[in-house]
N, C-alpha and C positions, 0 to 999 in steps of 0.2 A: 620433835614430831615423829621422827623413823623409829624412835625408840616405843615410843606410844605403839604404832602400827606393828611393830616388831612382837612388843609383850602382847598387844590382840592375836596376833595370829599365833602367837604361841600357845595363847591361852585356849583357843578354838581346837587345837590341835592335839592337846594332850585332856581335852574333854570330847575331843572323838576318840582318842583308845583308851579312857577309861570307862567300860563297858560290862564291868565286871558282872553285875546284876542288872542292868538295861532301866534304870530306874529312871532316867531322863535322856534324850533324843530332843537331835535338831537338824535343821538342814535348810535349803536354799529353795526358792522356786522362782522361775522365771519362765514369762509366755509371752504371746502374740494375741493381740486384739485386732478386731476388724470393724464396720460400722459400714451399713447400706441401707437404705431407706427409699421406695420410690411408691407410687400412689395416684393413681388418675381419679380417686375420690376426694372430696372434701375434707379438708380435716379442720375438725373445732376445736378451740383451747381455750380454759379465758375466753369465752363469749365472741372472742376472735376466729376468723373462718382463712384457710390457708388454700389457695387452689392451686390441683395440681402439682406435689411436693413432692421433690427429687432430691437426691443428698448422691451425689459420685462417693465411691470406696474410700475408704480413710481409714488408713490403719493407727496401729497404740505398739506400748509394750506394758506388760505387769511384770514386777518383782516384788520378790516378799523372801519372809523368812515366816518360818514355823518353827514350834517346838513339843514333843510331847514328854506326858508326864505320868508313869505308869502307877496308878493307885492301887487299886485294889484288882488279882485276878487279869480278868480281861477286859476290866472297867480303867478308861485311861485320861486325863484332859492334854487337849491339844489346842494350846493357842495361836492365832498367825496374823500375821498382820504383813497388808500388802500395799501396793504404790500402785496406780495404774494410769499413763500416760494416754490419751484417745485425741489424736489431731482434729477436731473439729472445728468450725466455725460458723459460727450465726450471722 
């Protein structure tokens, strides 16, 4: 298993200084979420009616990773793909 972890981060590592030509790029991202919701209106859903709706502060986290990929010029694809934690409850 260490060895596994070992050769990844090796490998992450000697694909961040190879940069010769910048032909591929990648990196980390990580944030903070938040959620607040209050309303002295009615609210419909589904034929359903909610009165009065209040939601106290709840927060999250996102991570992700991304990568770009330089095509043509100043034409480039950047894929990413992310996680996003939000403590709610119904």
């Amino acid at each position: 298993m260490n060895r596994k972890i070992l050769a990844t981060l090796a490998f992450i590592l000697l694909v961040g200084f190879i940069h010769a030509q910048d032909k591929f790029e990648m990196g980390l991202k990580a944030g903070f979420n938040s959620t607040s919701f209050n309303t002295a209106e009615d609210v419909s859903f589904n034929n359903n009616t909610f009165n009065n709706v209040k939601s106290d502060f709840k927060s999250g986290y996102i991570l992700g990773a991304w990568s770009r990929f330089h095509l043509l010029g100043s034409l480039s694809l950047q894929p990413e793909l992310y996680y996003s934690k939000k403590k709610r409850t119904y």
